[in-house]
Structure formats: structure tokens, C-alpha cells
C-alpha positions as CSV (number, residue, x, y, z in Angstrom):
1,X,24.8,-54.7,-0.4
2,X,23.9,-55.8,-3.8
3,X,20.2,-54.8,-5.2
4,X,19.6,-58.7,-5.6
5,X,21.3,-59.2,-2.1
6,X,18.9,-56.6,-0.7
7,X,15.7,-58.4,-2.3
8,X,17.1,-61.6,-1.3
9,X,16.9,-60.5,2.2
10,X,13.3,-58.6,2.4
11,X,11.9,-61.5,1.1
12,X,13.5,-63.6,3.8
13,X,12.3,-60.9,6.4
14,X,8.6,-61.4,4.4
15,X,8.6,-65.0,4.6
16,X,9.9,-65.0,8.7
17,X,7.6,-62.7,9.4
18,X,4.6,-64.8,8.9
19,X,6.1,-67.9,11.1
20,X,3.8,-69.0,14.1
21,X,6.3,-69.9,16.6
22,X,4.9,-71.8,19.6
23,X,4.4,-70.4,23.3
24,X,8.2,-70.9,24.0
25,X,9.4,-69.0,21.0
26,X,10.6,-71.9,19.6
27,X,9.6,-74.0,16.1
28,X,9.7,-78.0,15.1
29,X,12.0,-78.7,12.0
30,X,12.0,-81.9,10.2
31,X,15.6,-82.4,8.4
32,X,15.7,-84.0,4.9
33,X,18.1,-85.3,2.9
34,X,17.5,-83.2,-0.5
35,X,18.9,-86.1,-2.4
36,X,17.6,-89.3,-1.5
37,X,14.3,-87.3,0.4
38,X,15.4,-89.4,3.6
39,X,14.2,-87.9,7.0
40,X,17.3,-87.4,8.6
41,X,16.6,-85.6,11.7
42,X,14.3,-83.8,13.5
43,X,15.0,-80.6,15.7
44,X,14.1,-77.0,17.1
45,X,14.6,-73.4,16.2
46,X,14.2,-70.2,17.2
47,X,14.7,-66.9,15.4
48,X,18.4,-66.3,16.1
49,X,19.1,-70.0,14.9
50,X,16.8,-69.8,12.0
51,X,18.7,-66.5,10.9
52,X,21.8,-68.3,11.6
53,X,21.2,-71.0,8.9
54,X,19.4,-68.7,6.7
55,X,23.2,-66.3,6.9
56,X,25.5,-69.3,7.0
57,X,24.1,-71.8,4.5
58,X,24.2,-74.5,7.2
59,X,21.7,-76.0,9.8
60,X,21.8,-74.2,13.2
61,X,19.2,-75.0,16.0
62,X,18.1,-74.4,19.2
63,X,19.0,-76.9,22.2
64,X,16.2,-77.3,24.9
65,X,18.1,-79.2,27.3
66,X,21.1,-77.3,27.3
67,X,19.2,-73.8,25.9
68,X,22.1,-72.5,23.7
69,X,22.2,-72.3,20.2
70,X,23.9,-75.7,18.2
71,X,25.3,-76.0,15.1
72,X,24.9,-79.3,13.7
73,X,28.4,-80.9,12.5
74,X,30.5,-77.6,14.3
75,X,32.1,-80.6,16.6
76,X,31.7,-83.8,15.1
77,X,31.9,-82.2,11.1
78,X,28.5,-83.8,10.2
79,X,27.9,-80.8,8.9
80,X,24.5,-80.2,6.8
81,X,24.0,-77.5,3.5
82,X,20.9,-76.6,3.0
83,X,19.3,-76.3,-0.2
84,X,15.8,-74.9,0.4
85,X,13.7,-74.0,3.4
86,X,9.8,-74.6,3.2
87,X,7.3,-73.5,6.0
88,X,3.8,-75.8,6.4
89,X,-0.1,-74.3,5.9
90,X,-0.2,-73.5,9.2
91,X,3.1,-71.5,9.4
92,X,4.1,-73.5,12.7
93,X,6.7,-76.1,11.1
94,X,9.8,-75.7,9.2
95,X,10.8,-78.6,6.4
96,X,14.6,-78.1,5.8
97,X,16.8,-80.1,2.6
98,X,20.1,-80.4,3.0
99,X,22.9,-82.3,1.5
100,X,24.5,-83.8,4.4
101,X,28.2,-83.7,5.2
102,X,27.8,-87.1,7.2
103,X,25.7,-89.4,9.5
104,X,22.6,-87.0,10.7
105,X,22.5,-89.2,14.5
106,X,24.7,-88.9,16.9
107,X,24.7,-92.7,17.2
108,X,26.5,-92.5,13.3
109,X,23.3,-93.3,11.7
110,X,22.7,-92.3,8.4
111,X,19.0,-90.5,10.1
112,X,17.6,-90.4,13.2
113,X,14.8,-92.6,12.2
114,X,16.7,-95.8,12.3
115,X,14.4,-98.2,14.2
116,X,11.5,-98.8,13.6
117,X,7.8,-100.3,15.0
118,X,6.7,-103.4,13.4
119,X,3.5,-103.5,11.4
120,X,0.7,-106.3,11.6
121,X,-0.8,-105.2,8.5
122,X,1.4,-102.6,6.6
123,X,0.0,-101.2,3.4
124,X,1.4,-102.2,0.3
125,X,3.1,-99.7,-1.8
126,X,1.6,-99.7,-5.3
127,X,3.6,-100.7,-8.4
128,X,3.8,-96.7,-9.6
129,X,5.1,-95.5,-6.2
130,X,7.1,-99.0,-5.5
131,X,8.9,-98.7,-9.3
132,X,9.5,-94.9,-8.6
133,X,11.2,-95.6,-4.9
134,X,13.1,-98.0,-7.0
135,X,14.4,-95.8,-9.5
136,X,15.3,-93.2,-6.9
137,X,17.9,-95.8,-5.0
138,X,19.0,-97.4,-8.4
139,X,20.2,-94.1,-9.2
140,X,21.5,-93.0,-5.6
141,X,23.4,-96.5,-5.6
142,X,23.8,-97.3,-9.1
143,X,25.4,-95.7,-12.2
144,X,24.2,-92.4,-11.8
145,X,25.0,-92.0,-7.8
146,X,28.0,-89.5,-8.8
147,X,26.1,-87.3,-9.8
148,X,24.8,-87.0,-6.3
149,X,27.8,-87.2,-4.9
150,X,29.1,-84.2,-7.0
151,X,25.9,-82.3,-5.9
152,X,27.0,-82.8,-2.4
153,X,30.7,-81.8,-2.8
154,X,29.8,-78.4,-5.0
155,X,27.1,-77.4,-2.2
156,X,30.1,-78.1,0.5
157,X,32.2,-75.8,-1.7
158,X,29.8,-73.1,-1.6
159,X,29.5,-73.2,2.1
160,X,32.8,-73.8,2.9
161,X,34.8,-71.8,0.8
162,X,38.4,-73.7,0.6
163,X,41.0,-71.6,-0.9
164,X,42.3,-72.7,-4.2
165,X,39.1,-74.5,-5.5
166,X,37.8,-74.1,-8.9
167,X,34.7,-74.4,-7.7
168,X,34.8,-71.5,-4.9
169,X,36.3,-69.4,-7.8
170,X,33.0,-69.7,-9.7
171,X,30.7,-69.1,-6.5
172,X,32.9,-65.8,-5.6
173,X,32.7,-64.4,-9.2
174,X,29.0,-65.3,-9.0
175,X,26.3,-66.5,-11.6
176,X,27.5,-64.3,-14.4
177,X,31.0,-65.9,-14.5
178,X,28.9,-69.3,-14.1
179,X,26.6,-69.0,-17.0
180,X,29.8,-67.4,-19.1
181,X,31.7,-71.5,-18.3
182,X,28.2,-73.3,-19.1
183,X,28.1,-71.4,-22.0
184,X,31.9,-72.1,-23.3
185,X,31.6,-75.5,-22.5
186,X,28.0,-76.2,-24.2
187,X,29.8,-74.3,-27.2
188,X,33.1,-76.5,-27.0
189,X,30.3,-79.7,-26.6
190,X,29.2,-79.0,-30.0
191,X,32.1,-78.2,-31.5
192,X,33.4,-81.9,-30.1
193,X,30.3,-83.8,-31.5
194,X,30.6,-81.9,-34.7
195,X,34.2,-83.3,-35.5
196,X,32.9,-86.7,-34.5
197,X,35.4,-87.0,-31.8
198,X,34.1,-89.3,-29.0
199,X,37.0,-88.8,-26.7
200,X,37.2,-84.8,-26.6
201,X,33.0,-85.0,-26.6
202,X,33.2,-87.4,-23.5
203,X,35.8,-84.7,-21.6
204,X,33.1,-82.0,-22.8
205,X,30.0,-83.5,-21.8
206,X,31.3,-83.6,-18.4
207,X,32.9,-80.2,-18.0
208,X,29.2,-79.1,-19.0
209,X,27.5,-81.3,-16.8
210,X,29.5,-80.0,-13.7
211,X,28.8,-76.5,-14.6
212,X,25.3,-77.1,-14.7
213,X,25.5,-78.5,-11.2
214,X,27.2,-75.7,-10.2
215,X,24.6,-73.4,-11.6
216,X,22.1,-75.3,-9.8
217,X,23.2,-75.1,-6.6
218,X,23.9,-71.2,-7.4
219,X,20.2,-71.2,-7.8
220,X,19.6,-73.2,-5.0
221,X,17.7,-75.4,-7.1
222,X,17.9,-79.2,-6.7
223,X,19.0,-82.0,-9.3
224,X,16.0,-84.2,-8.1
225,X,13.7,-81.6,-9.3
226,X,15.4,-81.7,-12.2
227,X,15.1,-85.7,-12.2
228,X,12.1,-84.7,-11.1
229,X,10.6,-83.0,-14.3
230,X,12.0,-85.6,-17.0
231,X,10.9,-88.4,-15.2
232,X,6.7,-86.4,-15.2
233,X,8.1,-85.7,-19.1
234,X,8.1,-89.5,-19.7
235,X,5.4,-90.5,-17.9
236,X,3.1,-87.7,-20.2
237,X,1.0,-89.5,-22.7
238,X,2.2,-88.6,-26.3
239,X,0.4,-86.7,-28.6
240,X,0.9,-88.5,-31.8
């Protein structure tokens, strides 16, 4: 094992350790959608399934009515790639992001949460949060939704592995042979805008951009944070 592998795994070991599971040695996970921050799903673990998803990269659970392990999507393929794993203040609930693989219900809804209670009097969002909420499913739906899309399909690659993909090449040669492509193609990006060639810059510009993705989910480290950070960058005042 690999000194970064090794510190990867106390860490994980540090971070279980302090988890409060409840008098049937079992603890509440919400499931969220990492992209569009949809609940998806809400579920049970215990240790052996936590350690499962923590080893596997996918979502793995604990069934009370049947009391075996499940993996979500092992039957039906709705399979579900995490992205991060966050414990609560009190160290008794589990908030998991995924990119999902399919519909999170077994009825073939999108999430779980599909119906819901009417309100008499339901708060109104404000114009900040309603114009952010906005933003979020213009860009899910709209012009820039491939870029979620290829976000979901690199983390699927990672997990899954199929033989042949570019993209498993790069995760089995690891982040040095990634960061080596993101710095050819930033180099060959420039080169292409310096020769004022609009076609070769637009083949460029995307080579990089999927790299970058690539190095992202290496790093386990979502494009909506990155969304994330430029959209608090505009909302900044200036300083001029």
C-alpha cells in the first residue's frame, strides 16, 4: 500500500471512529445528488456497509427488514458514486453526495421525496435564494448541463473501470499522469489562441476542460464547488 493510500485510510479509520451509531448499531443517511443538491434518498448503515462504500466508491447500506447488507443499483443498475461523505455535529448522521447512475426510488423516481404535503402558508423564497435556485436548474437543464453530465460519466468511469476507456487509463496511471494531460493540453490551449485559430482553440478548450473534470473527481472534489466559488467571486463587492 502506497504512503498516500495508507494516510488515506487512517484518516478514514480517525473519522469512523468518532461516529455515534444508535442502540442498534446502525446510522441514518440522507442521499444527495452532488449535482443538482437534490435529496434523493434516505437510508441506513452500519459499519460493514459504511466500509463497503467507503472501499468500493458506491453506496452500500444496511436493510432493516430484510437485515442483510444492499447495494443500491447491484440489481436494478441505479447505481450511485459517491463524491464525498460528511458526518453531522452530533456525529449520529451521515450526509452522502453522489452522482447517480439512475432513478434513486424504486418507484423510477428521480428521489424518494416525490410527493409532497400541501402548505396553507408556505414561505416565500427571497429573490437572492429564488435567482440562485434558478441559476442552478438553468445550468442543470440549459447550456451548460453537459458539463454535469460529463461529471457523472467520468465518476462512473472511476468506479466502474471498463476496459479500453481513456478515462480508466488516466484514473489507473493516477494523478501524476493526470496533471501531466491538463498540463499538455493547457500548453496546446495557448499555443491555439496564439495562432488565432478558433477551430483548433475550440478542440483545445475542451480536451482541457475534460481533464480538469477528470482531475476533479481524482480529488474527489465537486464542480459545484467550483460553480460554487465563481458565483461568491461575483457576488464580492469590487474594490475599485
Amino acid at each position: 500500500m502506497s504512503e498516500d493510500k495508507k494516510d488515506i485510510a487512517l484518516s478514514q479509520q480517525e473519522a469512523v471512529s468518532g461516529i455515534r451509531w444508535n442502540e442498534s448499531g446502525l446510522l441514518p443517511a440522507v442521499i444527495q445528488d452532488a449535482r443538482t443538491l437534490e435529496v434523493l434518498m434516505f437510508a441506513y448503515m452500519n459499519p460493514e456497509s459504511l466500509q463497503r462504500s467507503l472501499e468500493s466508491g458506491q453506496t452500500w447500506f444496511w436493510s432493516r427488514s430484510r437485515s442483510e447488507l444492499w447495494h443500491k443499483g447491484g440489481t436494478s443498475g441505479n447505481t450511485q458514486a459517491i463524491t464525498s461523505i460528511h458526518y453531522d455535529c452530533d456525529s449520529d448522521t451521515l450526509l452522502v453526495k453522489v452522482v447517480p447512475e439512475g432513478p434513486a426510488c424504486h418507484t423510477g423516481e428521480n428521489s424518494c421525496f416525490y410527493r409532497e404535503i400541501p402548505l396553507d402558508s408556505p414561505a416565500t423564497v427571497t429573490e437572492t435564494a429564488g435567482a440562485a435556485v434558478n441559476a442552478a436548474d438553468e445550468a442543470e437543464s440549459g447550456r451548460f448541463a453537459v458539463l454535469g453530465e460529463l461529471e457523472r460519466v467520468i465518476a462512473e468511469r472511476e468506479v466502474n473501470r471498463p476496459e479500453g476507456a481513456y478515462t480508466t487509463y488516466l484514473f489507473d496511471k493516477g494523478v501524476d499522469k493526470i496533471l501531466k494531460k491538463v498540463g499538455e493540453e493547457a500548453s496546446e490551449t495557448i499555443i491555439a489562441a496564439k495562432n488565432k485559430d478558433n477551430a483548433e482553440l475550440r478542440l483545445e478548450v475542451s480536451d482541457l476542460i475534460y481533464h480538469l473534470l477528470v482531475l476533479l473527481q481524482e480529488r474527489k472534489l465537486p464542480l459545484d464547488e467550483i460553480l460554487e466559488e465563481l458565483s461568491a467571486r461575483h457576488e464580492r463587492p469590487r474594490r475599485d
